[in-house]
C-alpha positions as CSV (number, residue, x, y, z in Angstrom):
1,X,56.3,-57.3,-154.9
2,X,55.6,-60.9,-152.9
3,X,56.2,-63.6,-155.6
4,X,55.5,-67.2,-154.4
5,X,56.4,-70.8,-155.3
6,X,54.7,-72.0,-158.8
7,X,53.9,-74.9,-157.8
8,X,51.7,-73.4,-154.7
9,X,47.9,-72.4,-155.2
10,X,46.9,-69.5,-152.9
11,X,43.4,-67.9,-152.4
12,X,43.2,-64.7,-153.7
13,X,42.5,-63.0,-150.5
14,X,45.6,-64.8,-148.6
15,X,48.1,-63.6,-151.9
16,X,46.6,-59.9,-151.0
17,X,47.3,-60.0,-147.6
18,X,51.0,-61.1,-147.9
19,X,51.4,-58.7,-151.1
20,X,50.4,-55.9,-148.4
21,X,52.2,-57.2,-145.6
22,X,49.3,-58.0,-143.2
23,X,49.0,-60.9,-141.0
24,X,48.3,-64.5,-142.1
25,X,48.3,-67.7,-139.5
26,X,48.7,-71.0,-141.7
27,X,47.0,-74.1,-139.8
28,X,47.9,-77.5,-140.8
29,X,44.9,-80.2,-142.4
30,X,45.7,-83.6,-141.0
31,X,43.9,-82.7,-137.4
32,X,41.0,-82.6,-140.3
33,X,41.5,-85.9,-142.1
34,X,43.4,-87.8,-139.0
35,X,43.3,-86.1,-135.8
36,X,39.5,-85.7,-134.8
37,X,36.4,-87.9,-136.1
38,X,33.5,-85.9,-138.3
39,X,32.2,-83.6,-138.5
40,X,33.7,-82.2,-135.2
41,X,37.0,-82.1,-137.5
42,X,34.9,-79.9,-139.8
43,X,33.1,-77.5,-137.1
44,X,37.1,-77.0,-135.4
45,X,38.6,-76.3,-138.4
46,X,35.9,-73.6,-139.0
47,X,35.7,-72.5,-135.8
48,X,39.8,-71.8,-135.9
49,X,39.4,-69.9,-139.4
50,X,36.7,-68.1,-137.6
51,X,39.0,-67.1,-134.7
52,X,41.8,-66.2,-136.4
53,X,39.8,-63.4,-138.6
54,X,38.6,-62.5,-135.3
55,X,42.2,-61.7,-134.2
56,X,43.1,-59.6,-136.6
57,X,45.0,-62.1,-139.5
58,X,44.1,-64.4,-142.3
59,X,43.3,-68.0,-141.7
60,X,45.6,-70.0,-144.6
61,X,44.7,-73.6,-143.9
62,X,47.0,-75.9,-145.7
63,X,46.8,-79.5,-148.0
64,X,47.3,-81.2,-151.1
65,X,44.0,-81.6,-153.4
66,X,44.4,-83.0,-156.8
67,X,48.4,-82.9,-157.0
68,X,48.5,-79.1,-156.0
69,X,49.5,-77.9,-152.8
70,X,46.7,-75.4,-151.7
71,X,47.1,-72.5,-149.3
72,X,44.0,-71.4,-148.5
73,X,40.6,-73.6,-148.7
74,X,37.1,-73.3,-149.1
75,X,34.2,-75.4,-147.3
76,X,34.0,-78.1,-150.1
77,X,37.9,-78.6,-149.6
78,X,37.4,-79.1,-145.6
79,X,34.4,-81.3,-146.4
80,X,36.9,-83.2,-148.5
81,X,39.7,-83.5,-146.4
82,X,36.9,-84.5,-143.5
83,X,35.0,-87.2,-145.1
84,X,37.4,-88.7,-148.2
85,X,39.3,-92.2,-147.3
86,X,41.5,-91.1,-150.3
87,X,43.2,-88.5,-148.3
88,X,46.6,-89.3,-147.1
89,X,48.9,-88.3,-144.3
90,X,51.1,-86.1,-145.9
91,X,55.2,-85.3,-144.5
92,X,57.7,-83.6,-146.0
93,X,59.0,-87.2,-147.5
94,X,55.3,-87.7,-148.5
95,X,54.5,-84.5,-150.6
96,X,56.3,-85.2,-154.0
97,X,54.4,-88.4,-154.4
98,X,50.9,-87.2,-153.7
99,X,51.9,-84.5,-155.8
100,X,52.7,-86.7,-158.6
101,X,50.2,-89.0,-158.6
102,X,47.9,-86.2,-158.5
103,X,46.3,-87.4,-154.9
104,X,45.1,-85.8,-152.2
105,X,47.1,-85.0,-148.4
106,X,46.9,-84.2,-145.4
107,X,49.6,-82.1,-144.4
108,X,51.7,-82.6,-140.7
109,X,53.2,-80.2,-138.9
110,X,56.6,-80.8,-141.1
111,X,55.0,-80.8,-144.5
112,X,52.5,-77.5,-143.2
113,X,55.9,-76.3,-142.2
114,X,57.3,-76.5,-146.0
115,X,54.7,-74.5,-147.8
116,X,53.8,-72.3,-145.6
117,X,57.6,-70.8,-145.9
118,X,57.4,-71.1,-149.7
119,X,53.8,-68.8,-149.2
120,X,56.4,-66.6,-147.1
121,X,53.7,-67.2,-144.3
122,X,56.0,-66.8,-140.8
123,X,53.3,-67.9,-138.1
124,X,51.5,-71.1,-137.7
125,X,49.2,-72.8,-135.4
126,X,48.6,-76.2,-134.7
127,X,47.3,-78.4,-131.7
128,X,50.7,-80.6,-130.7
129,X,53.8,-81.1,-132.3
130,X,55.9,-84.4,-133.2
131,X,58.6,-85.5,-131.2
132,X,60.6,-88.6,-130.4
133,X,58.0,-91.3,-129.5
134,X,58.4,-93.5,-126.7
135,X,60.7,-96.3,-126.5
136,X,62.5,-94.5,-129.6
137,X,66.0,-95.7,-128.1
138,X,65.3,-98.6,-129.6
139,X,62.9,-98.1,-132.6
140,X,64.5,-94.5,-133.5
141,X,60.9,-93.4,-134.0
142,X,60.9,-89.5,-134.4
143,X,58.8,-87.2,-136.3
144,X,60.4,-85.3,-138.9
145,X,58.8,-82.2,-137.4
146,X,61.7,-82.1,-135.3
147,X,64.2,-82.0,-138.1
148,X,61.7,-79.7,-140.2
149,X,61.8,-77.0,-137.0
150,X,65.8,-77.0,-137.2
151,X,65.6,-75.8,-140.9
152,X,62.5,-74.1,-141.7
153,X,61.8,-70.7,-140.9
154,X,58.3,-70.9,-139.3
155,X,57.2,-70.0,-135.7
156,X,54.7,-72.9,-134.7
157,X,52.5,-72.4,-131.6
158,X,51.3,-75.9,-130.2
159,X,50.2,-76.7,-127.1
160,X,53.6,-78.4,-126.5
161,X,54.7,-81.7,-127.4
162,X,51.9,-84.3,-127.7
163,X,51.7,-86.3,-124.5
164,X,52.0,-89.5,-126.0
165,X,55.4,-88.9,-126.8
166,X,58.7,-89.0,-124.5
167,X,58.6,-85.6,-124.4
168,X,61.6,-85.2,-121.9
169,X,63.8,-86.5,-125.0
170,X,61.7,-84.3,-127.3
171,X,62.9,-81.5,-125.6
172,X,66.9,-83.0,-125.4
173,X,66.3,-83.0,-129.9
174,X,65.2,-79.5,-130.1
175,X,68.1,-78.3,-128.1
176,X,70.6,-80.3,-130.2
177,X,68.7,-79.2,-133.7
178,X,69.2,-75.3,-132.1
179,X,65.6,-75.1,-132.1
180,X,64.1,-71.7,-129.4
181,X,61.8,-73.7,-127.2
182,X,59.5,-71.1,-126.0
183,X,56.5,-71.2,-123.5
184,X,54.3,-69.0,-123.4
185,X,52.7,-67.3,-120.0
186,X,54.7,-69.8,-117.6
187,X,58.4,-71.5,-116.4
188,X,56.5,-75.1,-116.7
189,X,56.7,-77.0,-120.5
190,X,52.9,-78.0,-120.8
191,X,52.0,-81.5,-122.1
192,X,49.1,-81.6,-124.5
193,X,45.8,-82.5,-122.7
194,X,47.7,-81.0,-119.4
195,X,49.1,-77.7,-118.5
196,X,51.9,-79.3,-116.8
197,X,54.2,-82.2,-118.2
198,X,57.2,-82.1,-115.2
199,X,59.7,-80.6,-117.2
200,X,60.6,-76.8,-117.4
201,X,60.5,-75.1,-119.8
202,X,63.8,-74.0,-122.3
203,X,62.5,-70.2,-122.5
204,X,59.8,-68.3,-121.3
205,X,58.1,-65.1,-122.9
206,X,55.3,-63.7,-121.3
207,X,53.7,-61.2,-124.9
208,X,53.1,-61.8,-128.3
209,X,55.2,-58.9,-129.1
210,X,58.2,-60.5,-127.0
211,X,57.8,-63.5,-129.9
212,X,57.6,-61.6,-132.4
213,X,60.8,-59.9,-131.5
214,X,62.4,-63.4,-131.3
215,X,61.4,-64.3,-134.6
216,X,62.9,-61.4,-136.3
217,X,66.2,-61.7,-134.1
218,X,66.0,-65.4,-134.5
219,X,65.7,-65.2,-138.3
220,X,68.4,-62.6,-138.7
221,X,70.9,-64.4,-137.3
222,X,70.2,-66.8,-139.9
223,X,67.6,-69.1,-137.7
224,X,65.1,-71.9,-138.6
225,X,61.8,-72.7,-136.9
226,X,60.8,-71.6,-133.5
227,X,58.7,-73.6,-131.1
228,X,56.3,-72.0,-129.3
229,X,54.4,-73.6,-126.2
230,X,50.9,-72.2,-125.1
231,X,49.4,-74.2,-122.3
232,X,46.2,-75.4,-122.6
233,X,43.1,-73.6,-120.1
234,X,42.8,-74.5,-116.8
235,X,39.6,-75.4,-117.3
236,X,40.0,-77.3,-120.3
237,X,43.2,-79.7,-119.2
238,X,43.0,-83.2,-118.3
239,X,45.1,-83.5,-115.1
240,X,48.7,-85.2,-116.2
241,X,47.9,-88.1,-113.4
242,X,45.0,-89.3,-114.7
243,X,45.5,-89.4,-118.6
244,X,49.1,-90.7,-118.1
245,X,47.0,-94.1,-117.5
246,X,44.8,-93.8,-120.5
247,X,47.9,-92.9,-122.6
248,X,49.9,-96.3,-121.2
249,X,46.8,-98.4,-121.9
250,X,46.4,-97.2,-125.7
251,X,50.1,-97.6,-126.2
252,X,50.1,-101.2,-125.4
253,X,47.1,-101.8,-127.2
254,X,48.8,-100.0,-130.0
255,X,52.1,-102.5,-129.9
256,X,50.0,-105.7,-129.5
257,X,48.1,-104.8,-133.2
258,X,51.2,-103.9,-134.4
259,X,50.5,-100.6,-135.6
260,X,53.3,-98.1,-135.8
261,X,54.9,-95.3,-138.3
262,X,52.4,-92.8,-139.6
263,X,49.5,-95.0,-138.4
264,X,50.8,-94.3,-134.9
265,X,49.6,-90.7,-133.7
266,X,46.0,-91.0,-135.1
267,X,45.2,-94.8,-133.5
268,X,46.6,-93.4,-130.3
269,X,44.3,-90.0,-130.3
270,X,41.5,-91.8,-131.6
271,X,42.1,-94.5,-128.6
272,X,42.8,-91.9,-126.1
273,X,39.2,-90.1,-127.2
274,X,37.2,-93.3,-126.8
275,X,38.8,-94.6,-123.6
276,X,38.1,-90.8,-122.1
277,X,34.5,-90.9,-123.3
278,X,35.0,-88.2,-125.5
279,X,36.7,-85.6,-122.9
280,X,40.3,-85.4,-124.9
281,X,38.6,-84.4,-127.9
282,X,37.0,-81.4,-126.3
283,X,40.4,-80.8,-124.8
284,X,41.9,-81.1,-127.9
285,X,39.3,-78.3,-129.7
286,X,39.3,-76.4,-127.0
287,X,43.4,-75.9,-127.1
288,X,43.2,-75.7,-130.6
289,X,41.1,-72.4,-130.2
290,X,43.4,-71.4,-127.6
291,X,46.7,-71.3,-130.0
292,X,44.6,-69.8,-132.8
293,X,44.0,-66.9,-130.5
294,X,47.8,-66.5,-129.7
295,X,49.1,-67.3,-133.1
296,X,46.7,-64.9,-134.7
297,X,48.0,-62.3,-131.9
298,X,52.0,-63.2,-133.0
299,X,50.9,-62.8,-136.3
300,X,49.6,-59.2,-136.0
301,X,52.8,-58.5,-134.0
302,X,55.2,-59.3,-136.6
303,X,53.3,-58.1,-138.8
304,X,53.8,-54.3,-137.1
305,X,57.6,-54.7,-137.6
């Protein structure tokens, strides 16, 4: 029998379908509270629970509410996460202080990362990862995602590395963490808002069965996370020329107000979606949906094993 971490609250439909071995897909929350403005956050985050089931698994959307990590949430808890100012960012540094204080969080890719392996939940899906920001030579500015993939024995399907970051060095970490880079469909690492970002990818796998054998040869051998790279639509991608621009003008905006640490990835996406007139936000659902569809695929696969 499946036991699970005490301290974790699960839905009783997501503790039945890892007690029978069926497919689950955890999704992170702070796209919710920090990544997208409401109530689109609200109508993606129940659009991607709605694709998921559609793909065969269970949607396990992840957060802290009241001090207790919660796998699995309801409408009031996205309305929550969507609308409160009392929610917090939430990282793997983060989570025993929200816990403690009884708060509420909004978990990152790291801190999804954590709970969804104490759930014993293999697959998740997010939009982009972390990474090493730009100009990190010199502020040594890097998401603990990166650290969180070399330990943690999760597959996580993004849309590659967000394109704000220095991606190229992103790439240089995950090799030196042992981390599978793996793209999906295509030689080319993808960049976010673009299908292309000018760097090739580590690995290539071309099936969501082919990752789903990785993942079980991966975690045999003792493995942690896998990354896993599915480019956003063709007809959904902002063109890596022209939102290269947009990216440089909302990073020096950024430095000049002095904003930086967790503040940093939510001003810049927030920047990026007013100075595109909305457009990267519906690239940004729009890829979302995309890696639901894949991850939920994955999910079924190693589920089958």
């Amino acid at each position: 029998m499946t036991t699970h971490h005490p301290m974790l609250t699960i839905t009783d439909e997501i503790r039945d379908a890892l007690h029978d071995g069926r497919p689950v897909v955890a999704l992170e929350s702070t796209i919710i509270s920090h990544g997208m403005p409401y109530p689109q956050n609200v109508a993606m985050a129940t659009e991607v629970e709605r694709i998921i089931r559609e793909n065969g698994a269970v949607p396990a959307t992840v957060a802290v509410l009241h001090g207790r990590p919660r796998i699995g949430l309801d409408a009031s808890d996205l309305e929550l996460l969507a609308t409160s100012p009392d929610v917090t960012k939430v990282s793997v540094r983060d989570l025993g202080h929200v816990i403690a204080r009884g708060g509420h969080g909004a978990t990152t890719v790291a801190a999804t990362m954590r709970l969804a392996a104490l759930a014993k939940i293999p697959v998740f899906v997010t939009g982009g990862i972390g990474g090493v920001h730009r100009g990190a030579p010199h502020t040594f500015d890097t998401s603990a995602d990166l650290t969180e993939l070399s330990t943690t024995p999760v597959a996580v399907i993004s849309a590659g590395v967000k394109s704000i970051l220095d991606i190229g060095l992103t790439l240089e970490t995950l090799e030196t963490l042992g981390v599978p880079v793996i793209t999906y469909g295509t030689d080319r690492f993808p960049a976010f808002y673009s299908r292309i970002s000018g760097h090739t990818s580590p690995l290539r796998s071309d099936s969501a069965e082919e990752i789903a054998a990785v993942m079980r040869a991966h975690w045999e051998l003792g493995g942690g996370g896998i990354d896993i790279a599915n480019p956003v639509p063709e007809a959904d991608e902002i063109p890596a020329e022209r939102i290269e621009g947009i990216i440089q003008q909302a990073l020096a905006e950024m430095e000049r107000a002095g904003i930086g640490g967790k503040d940093a990835t939510p001003y810049l996406l927030g920047r990026i979606v007013e100075l595109t007139g909305g457009e990267s936000l519906r690239t940004n659902i729009a890829l979302v949906n995309n890696n639901a569809r894949l991850g939920a695929r994955i999910a079924v696969a190693y589920a089958q094993k």
